[in-house]
C-alpha positions as CSV (number, residue, x, y, z in Angstrom):
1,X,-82.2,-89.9,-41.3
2,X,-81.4,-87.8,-44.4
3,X,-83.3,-84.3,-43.3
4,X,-82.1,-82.5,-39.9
5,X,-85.0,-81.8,-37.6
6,X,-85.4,-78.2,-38.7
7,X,-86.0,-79.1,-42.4
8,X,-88.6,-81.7,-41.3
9,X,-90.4,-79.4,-39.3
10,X,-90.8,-76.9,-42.7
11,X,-91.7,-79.6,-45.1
12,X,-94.0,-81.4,-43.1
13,X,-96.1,-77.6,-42.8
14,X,-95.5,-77.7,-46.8
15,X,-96.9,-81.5,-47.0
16,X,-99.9,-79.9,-45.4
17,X,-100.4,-78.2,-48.5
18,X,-101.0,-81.0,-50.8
19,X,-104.5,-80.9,-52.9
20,X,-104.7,-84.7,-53.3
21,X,-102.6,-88.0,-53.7
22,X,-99.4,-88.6,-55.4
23,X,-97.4,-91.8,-56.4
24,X,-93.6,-91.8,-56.2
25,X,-91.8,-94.7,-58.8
26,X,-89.1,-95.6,-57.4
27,X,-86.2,-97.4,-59.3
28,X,-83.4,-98.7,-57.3
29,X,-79.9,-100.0,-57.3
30,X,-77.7,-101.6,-55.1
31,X,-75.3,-98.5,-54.5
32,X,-75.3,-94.9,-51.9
33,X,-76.9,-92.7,-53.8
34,X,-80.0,-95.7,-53.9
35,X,-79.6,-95.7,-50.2
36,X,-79.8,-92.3,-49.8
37,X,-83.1,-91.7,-52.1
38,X,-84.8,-94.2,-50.5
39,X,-84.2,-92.9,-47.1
40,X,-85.5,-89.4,-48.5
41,X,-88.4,-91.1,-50.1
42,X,-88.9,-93.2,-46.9
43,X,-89.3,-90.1,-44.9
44,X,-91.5,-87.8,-47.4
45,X,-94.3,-91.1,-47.1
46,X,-94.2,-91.1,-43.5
47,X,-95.0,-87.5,-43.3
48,X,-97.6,-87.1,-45.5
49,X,-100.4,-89.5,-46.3
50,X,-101.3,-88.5,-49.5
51,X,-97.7,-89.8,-50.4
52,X,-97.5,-94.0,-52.3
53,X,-94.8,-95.1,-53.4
54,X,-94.0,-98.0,-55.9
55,X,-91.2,-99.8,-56.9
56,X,-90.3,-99.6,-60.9
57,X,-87.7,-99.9,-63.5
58,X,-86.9,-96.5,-64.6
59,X,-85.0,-95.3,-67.4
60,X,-82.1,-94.5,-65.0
61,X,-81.4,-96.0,-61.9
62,X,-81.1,-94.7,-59.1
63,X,-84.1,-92.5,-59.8
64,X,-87.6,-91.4,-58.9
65,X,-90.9,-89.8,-60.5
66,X,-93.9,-87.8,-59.1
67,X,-97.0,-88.8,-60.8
68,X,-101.0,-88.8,-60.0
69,X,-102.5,-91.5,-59.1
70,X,-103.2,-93.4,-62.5
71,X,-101.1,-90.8,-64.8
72,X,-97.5,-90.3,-65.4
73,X,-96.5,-86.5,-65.4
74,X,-93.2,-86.7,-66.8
75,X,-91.2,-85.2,-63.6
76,X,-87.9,-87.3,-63.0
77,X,-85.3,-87.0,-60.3
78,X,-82.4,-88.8,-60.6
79,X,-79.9,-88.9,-58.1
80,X,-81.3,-87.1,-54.7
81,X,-82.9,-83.8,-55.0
82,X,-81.1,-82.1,-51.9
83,X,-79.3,-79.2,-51.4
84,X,-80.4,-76.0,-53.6
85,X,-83.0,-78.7,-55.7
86,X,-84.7,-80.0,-52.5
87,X,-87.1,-76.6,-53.5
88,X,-87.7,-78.3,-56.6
89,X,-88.8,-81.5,-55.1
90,X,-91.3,-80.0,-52.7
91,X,-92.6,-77.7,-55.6
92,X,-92.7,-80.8,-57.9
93,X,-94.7,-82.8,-54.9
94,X,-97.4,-80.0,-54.6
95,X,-97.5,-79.1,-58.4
96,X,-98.6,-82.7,-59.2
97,X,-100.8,-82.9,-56.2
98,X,-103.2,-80.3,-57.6
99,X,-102.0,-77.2,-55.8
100,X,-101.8,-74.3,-58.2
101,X,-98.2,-72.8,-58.9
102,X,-97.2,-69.1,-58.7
103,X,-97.0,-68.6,-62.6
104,X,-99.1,-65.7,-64.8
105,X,-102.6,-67.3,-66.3
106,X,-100.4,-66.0,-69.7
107,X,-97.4,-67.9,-69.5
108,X,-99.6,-71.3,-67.9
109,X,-102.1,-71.0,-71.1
110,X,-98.4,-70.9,-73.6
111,X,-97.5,-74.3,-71.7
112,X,-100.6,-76.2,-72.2
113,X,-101.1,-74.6,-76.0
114,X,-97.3,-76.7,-77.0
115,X,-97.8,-79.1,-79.3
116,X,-95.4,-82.2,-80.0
117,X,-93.5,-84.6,-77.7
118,X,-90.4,-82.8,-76.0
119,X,-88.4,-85.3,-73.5
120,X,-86.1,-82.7,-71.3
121,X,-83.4,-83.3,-69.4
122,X,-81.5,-81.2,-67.4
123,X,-77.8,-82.0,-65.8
124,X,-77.6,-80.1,-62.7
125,X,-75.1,-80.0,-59.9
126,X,-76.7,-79.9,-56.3
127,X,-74.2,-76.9,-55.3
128,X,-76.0,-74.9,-58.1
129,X,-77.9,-72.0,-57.0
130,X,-78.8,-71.4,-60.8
131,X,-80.0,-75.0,-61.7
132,X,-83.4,-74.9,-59.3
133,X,-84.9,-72.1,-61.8
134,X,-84.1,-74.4,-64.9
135,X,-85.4,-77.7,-63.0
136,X,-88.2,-76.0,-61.9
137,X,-89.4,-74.2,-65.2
138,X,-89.3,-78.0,-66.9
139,X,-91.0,-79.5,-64.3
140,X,-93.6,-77.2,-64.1
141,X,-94.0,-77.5,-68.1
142,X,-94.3,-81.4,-67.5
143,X,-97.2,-81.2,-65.1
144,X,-99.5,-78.9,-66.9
145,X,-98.9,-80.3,-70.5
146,X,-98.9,-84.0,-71.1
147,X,-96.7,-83.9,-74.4
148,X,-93.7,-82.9,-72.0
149,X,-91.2,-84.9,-69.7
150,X,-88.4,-83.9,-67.3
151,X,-85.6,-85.8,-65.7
152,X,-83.3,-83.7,-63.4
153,X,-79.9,-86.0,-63.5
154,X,-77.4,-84.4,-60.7
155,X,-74.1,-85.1,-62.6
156,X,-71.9,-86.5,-59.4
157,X,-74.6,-89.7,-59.7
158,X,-74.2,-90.0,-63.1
159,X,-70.5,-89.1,-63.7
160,X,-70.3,-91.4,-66.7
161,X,-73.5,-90.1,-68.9
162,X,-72.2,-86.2,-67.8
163,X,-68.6,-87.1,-69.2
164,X,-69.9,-89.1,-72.3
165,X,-72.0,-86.3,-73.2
166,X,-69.1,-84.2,-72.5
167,X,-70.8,-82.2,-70.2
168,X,-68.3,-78.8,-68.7
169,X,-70.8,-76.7,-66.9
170,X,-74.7,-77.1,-65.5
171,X,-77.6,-76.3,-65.7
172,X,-77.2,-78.3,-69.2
173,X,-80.2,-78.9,-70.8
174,X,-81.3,-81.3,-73.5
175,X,-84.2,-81.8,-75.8
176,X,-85.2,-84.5,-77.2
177,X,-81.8,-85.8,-77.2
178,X,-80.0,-82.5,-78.6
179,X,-78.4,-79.9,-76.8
180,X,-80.8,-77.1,-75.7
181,X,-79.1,-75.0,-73.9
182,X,-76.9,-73.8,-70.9
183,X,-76.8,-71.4,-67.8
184,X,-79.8,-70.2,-65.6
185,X,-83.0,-70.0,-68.0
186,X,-86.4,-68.8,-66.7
187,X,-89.7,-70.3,-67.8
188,X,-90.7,-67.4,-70.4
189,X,-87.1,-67.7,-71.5
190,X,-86.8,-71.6,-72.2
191,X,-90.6,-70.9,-73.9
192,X,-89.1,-68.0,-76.2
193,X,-86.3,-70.7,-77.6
194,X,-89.1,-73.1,-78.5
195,X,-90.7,-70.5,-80.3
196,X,-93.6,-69.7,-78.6
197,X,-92.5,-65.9,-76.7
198,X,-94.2,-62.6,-77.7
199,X,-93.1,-61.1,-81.2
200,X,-93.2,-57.6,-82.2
201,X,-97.3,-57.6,-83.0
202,X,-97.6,-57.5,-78.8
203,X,-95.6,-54.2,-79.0
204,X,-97.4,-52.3,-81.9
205,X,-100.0,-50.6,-79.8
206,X,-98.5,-49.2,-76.9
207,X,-99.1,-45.4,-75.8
208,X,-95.9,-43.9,-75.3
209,X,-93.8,-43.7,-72.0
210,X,-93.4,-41.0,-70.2
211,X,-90.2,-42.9,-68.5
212,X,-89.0,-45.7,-70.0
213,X,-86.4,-47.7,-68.3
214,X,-84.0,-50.2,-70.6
215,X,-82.4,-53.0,-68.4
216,X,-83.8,-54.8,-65.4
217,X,-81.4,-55.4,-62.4
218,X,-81.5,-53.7,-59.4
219,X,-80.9,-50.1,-60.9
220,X,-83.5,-50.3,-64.0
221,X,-85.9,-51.6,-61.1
222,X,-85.0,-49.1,-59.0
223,X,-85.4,-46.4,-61.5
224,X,-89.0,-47.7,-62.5
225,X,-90.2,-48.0,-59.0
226,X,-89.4,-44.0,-58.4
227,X,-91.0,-43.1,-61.5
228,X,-94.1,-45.1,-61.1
229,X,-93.9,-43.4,-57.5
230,X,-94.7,-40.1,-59.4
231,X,-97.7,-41.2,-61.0
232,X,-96.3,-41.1,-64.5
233,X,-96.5,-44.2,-67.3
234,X,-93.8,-46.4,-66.7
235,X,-92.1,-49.1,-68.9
236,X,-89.7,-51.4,-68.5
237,X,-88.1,-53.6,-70.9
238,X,-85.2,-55.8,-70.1
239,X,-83.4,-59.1,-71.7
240,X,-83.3,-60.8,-68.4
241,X,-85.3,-59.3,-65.5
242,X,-82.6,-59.1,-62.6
243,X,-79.6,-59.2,-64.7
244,X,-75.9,-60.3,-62.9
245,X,-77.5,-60.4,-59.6
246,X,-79.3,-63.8,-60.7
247,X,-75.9,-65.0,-61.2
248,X,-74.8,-63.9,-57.7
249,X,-75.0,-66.3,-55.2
250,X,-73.9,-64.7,-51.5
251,X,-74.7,-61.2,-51.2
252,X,-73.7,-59.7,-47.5
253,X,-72.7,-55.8,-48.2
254,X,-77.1,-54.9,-49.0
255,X,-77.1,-52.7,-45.9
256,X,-80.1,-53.4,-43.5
257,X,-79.8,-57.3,-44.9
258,X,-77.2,-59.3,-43.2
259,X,-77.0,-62.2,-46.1
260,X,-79.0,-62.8,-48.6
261,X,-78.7,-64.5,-52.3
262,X,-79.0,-63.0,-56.2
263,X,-82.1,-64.6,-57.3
264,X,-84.4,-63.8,-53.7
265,X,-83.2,-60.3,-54.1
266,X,-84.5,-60.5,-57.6
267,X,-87.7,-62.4,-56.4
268,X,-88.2,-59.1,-54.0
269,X,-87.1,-56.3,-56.5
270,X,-89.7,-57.9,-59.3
271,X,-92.9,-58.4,-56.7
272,X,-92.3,-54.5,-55.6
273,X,-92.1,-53.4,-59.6
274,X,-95.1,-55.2,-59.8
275,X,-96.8,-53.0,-57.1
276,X,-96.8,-50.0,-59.5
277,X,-98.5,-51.4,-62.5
278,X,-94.8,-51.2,-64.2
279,X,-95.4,-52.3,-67.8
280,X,-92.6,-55.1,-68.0
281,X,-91.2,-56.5,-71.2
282,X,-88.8,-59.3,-70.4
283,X,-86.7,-61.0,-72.9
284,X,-86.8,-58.0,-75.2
285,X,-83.4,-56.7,-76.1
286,X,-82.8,-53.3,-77.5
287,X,-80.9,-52.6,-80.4
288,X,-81.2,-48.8,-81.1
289,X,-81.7,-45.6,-79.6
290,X,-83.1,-42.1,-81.7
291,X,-84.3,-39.0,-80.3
292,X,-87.4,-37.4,-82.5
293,X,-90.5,-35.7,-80.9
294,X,-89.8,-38.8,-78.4
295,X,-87.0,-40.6,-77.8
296,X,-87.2,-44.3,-79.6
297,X,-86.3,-48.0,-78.9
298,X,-85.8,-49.9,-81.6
299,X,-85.8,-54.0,-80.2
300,X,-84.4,-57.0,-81.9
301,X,-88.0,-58.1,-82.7
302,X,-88.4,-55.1,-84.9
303,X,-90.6,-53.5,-82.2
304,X,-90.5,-49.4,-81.6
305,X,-91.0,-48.1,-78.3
306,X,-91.6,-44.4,-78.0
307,X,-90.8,-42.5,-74.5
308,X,-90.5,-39.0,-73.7
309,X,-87.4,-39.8,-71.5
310,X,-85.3,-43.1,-71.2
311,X,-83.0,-44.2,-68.8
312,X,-80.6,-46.4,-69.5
313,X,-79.5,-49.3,-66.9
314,X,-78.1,-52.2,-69.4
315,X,-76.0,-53.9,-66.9
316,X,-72.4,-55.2,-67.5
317,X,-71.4,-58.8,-68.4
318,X,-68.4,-60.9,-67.7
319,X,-65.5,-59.6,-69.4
320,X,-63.8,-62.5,-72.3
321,X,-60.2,-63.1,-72.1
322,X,-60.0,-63.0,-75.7
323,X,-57.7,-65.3,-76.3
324,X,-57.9,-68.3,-79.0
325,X,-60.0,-71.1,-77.4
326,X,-61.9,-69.4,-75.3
327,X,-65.0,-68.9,-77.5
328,X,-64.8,-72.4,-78.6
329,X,-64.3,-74.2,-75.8
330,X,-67.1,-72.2,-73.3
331,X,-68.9,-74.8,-71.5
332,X,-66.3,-77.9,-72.1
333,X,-63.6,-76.8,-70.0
334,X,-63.7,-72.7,-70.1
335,X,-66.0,-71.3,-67.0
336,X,-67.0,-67.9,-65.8
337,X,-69.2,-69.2,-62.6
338,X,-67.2,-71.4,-60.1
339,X,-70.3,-71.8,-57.2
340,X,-71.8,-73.8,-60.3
341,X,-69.5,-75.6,-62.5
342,X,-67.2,-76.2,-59.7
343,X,-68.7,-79.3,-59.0
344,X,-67.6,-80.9,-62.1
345,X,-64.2,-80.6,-61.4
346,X,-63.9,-82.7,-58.8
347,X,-59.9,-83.8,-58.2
348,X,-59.2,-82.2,-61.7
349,X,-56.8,-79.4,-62.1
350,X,-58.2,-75.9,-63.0
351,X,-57.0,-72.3,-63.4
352,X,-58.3,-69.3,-62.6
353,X,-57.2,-66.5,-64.9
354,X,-57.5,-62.9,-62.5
355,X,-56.3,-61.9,-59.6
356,X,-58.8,-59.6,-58.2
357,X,-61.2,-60.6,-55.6
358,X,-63.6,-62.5,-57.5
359,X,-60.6,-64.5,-59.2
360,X,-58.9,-65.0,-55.8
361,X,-62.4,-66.0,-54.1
362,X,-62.8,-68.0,-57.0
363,X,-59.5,-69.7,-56.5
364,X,-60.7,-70.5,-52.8
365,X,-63.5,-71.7,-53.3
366,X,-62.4,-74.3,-55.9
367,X,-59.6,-75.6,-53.9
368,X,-61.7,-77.7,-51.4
369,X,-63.3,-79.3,-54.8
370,X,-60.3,-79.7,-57.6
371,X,-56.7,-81.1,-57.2
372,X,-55.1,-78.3,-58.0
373,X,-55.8,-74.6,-58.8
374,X,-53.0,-72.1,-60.4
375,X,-54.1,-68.4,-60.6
376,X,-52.8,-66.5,-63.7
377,X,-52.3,-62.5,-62.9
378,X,-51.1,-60.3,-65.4
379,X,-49.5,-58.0,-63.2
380,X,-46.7,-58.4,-60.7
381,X,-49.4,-58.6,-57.8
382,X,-52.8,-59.4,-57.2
383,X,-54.9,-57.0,-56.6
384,X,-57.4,-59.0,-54.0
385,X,-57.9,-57.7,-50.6
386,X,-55.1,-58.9,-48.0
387,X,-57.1,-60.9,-46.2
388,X,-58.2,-63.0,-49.4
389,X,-54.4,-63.3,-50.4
390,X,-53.8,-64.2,-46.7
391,X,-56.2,-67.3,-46.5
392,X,-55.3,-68.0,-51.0
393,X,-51.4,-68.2,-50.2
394,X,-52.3,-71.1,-46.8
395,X,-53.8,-73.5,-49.2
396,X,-51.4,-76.2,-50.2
397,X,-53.2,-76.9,-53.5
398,X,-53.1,-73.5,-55.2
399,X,-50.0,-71.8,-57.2
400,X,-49.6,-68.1,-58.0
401,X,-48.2,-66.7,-61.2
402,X,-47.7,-63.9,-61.5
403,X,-46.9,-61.2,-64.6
404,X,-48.3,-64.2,-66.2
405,X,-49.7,-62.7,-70.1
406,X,-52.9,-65.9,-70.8
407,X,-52.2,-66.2,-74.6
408,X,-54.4,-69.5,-75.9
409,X,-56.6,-72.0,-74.1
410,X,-55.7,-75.5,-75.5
411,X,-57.7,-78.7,-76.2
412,X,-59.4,-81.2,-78.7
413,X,-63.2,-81.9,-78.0
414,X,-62.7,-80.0,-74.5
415,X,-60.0,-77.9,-72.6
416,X,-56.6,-80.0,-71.7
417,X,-54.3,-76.3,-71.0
418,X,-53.7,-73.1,-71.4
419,X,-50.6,-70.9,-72.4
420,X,-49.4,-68.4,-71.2
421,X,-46.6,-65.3,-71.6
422,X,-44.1,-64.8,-68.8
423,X,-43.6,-61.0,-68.9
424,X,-40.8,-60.6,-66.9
425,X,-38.8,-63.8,-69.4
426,X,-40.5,-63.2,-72.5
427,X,-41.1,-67.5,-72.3
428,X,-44.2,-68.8,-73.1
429,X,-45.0,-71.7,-71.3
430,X,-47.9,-74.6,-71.1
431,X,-50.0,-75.8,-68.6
432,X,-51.7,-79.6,-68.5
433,X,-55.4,-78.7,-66.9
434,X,-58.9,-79.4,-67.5
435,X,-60.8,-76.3,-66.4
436,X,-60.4,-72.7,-66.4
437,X,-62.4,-70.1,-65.1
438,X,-62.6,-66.1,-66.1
439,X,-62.5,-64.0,-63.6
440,X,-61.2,-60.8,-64.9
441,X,-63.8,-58.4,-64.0
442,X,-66.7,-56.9,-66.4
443,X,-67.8,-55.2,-69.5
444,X,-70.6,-52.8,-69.7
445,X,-73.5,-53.9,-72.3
446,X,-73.5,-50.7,-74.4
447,X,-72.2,-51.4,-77.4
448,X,-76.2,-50.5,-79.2
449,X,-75.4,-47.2,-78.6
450,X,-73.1,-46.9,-81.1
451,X,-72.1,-42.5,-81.1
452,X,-75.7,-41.5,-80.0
453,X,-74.6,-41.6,-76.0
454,X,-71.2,-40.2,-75.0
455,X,-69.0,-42.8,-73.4
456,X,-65.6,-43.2,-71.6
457,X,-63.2,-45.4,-73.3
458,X,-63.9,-48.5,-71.4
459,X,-67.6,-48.4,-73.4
460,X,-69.0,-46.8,-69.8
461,X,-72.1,-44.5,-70.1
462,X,-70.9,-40.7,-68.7
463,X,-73.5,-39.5,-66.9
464,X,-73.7,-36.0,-64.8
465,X,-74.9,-36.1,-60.9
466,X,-78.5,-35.8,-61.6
467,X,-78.1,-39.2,-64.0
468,X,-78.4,-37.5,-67.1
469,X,-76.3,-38.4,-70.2
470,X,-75.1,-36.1,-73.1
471,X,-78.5,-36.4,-74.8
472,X,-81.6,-34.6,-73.3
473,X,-84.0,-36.8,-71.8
474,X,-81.9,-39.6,-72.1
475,X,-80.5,-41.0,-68.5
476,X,-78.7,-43.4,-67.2
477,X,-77.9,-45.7,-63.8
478,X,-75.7,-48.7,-62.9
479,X,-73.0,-50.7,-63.9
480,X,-73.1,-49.7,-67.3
481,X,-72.4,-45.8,-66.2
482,X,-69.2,-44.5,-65.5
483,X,-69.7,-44.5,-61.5
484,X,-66.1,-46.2,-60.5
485,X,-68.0,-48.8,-57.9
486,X,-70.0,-51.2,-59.2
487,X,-72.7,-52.7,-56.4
488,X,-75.8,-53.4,-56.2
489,X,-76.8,-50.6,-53.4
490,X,-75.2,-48.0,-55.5
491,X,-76.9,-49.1,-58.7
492,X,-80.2,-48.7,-56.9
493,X,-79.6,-45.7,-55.4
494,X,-78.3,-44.5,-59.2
495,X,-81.7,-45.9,-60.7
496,X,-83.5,-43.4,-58.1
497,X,-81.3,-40.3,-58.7
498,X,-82.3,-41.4,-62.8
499,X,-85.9,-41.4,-62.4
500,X,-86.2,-38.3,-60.1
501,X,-83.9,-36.5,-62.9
502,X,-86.1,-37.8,-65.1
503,X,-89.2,-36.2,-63.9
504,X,-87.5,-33.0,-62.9
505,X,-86.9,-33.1,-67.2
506,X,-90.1,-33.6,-67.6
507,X,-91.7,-30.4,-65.5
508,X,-89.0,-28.0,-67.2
509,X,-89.8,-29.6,-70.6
């Protein structure tokens, strides 16, 4: 038996669900990972009798497809869809069944307008709390449009194609044999790189704001919410609704909520936003800022969106090294998320460049995958908590160095070392690895501003207690301010004190 009791009990009540009859093809081998499928597919047509299943030669093998009766959909797992893509399968199970998915009438109606044949395939690792969104964006676009395919490939079953394609980090995506594209994507975002998301026409006749809000994490949703709260026009317009907190896997410090994970929090934080009528622009990125009668947004698309206040709540993104290497060799050896690419560093050896508590958790957290882990501080200690460097230090496969300057990341067609300075020795020295991941804390995404918007050195936004920044009717909330924690709880409550400073502007303006 593959599924625990408890897991049965839910997907048998989601089986329950299904609008009509589906076929599963089958192709199989003679090894564990065919053993294992078949179990799985064994037990999904014992639970549910809409459920066939047929043996076939697929184009990989082990694998399996979801079809209707008489018609192939394109949806492909191959390897086992467990772990964070057993979602995917039961999704993928009801989609093709009939049953309607959770997607706006816009974005479905984009899908089924796509012409052309695109054959997607997406290498995924089944630790990967940011590959479900990509496998389930592609399978969705498989069911409703004929001219599309999907195969999700789970790279430890396929550890020869993922290293022959050279493949350093998942979700990796490919079209039509090309790379497409890495990292978590969203539906409306893997639409807008095939050239079908909204251009700046869908922006030309929009009233003005009275708040508009520029970012969408937890403090630009925040911020909306309590302006919307007020009754006033509200906007928001974001590159990626949710920001960092998509990328955030365990989240246990959002008081009232004992453990949650980045991308349900999201989930939550957007269905609220949506409450209030929030006009929401995703995948819009701003480029400049100018006060006139109203204060303007100027986005990439060419777009101008006119407010009479704006708070700003741009987020902060994983700080580079910047080192040679690093640039050319992200995504073939050079990492920034170690819950996802982990994986494919099984009994290599990695480094981990920061000694803070993400690089030391980090460090952890690879050790039980990877031979060997060596964490590169620049300083002459770390600066984790003492509990981490308690439970780092007990691990026999990890080495410390410390005052350690990284000065070049090495390699060919992918990583094979990095060097680094020896501050206290003034040697450089080498070291013989295959993966390294940044961990050296974060940058705030500000640089549009350019001298409009006072800032501290670091590129931080300064803003007063009431939010406000140096320019009236211009606020600010978040990880891009100059508030010295950076968490999610604050950044909400710093989206709220925005938008109520906001509207207090507003009555004395």
């Amino acid at each position: 038996m593959l599924l625990d009791a408890d897991i049965k009990a839910q997907l048998a009540q989601y089986l329950q669900l299904m609008e009509g009859d589906i076929l599963l093809k089958v192709s199989e081998g003679t090894d564990e990972v065919t053993r294992d499928m078949l179990i799985l597919v064994d037990e999904l047509a014992t639970m549910s009798p809409n459920i066939k299943v047929e043996k076939v030669q697929l184009e990989r093998t082990p694998s399996f497809s979801v079809n209707r009766i008489g018609e192939d959909t394109g949806v492909t797992f191959a390897g086992v869809p467990l772990g964070h893509e057993f979602t995917s399968l039961v999704l993928a199970l009801l989609q093709v069944s009939g049953r309607a998915p959770k997607v706006d009438q816009k974005v479905i109606d984009q899908i089924k307008n796509i012409k052309g044949e695109y054959k997607f395939e997406s290498y995924i690792s089944l630790t990967c709390h940011n590959c479900p969104d990509v496998v389930q964006a592609l399978n969705l676009m498989s069911i409703l449009n004929p001219g599309i395919s999907h195969t999700m490939i789970d790279g430890a079953a396929f550890k020869e194609e993922v290293e022959s394609k050279n493949i350093m980090a998942v979700p990796t995506v490919f079209l039509n044999e090309e790379n497409f594209g890495g990292g978590r994507m969203t539906i409306e975002e893997i639409l807008a790189k095939m050239g079908t998301g909204p251009d700046a026409s869908e922006f030309t006749d929009k009233d003005p704001y009275d708040v508009l809000v520029v970012g969408g994490g937890p403090a630009g949703a925040s911020a909306a919410i309590y302006a919307a709260r007020k009754g006033i026009r509200t906007g928001i317009v974001a590159e990626r609704f949710g920001g960092q907190v998509m990328d955030t896997m365990g989240i246990e410090n959002f008081i009232s909520v004992k453990h949650t994970e980045g991308p349900k929090l999201v989930a939550s934080l957007e269905e609220h936003v949506k409450d209030y009528g929030i006009d929401v622009m995703n995948l819009q990125r701003a480029k400049r800022l100018e006060k006139k009668d109203l204060i303007e947004i100027e986005l990439e698309n060419g777009a101008v969106l006119k407010s009479k206040t704006v708070i700003l709540s741009t987020g902060a993104r994983w700080r580079n090294i910047g080192v040679p290497g690093e640039a050319e060799f992200k995504n073939k050896g050079v990492a920034y998320c170690p819950h996802c690419d982990g994986p494919l560093f099984e009994g290599k050896r990695v480094a981990v460049v920061g000694g803070g508590n993400s690089g030391v958790e980090a460090a952890i957290d690879l050790a039980g995958i990877v031979k060997h882990v060596t964490v590169l501080e620049y300083n002459a200690e770390l600066k984790a908590d003492a509990v981490l460097q308690d439970r780092l230090y007990s691990l026999p496969n990890v080495t410390v160095i410390k005052n350690a300057q990284t000065k070049e990341i090495t390699g060919t067609d992918k990583v094979n070392g990095i060097s680094y300075l020896d501050r206290e020795t003034e040697e450089v020295r080498h070291i013989e690895l295959e993966g390294i991941f940044v961990q050296i804390g974060l940058i705030p995404n500000t640089d549009w501003l350019g001298e409009t918007i006072e800032r501290t050195r670091f590129g931080e936004i300064i803003v007063d207690k009431h939010g406000a920044t140096n320019l009236p009717g211009v606020f600010a909330a978040g990880d891009c301010t100059d508030s010295p924690y950076k968490q999610i709880i604050i950044s909400m409550g710093s989206g709220a004190t925005a938008a109520l400073g906001a509207f207090d502007y507003m009555i004395r303006n």
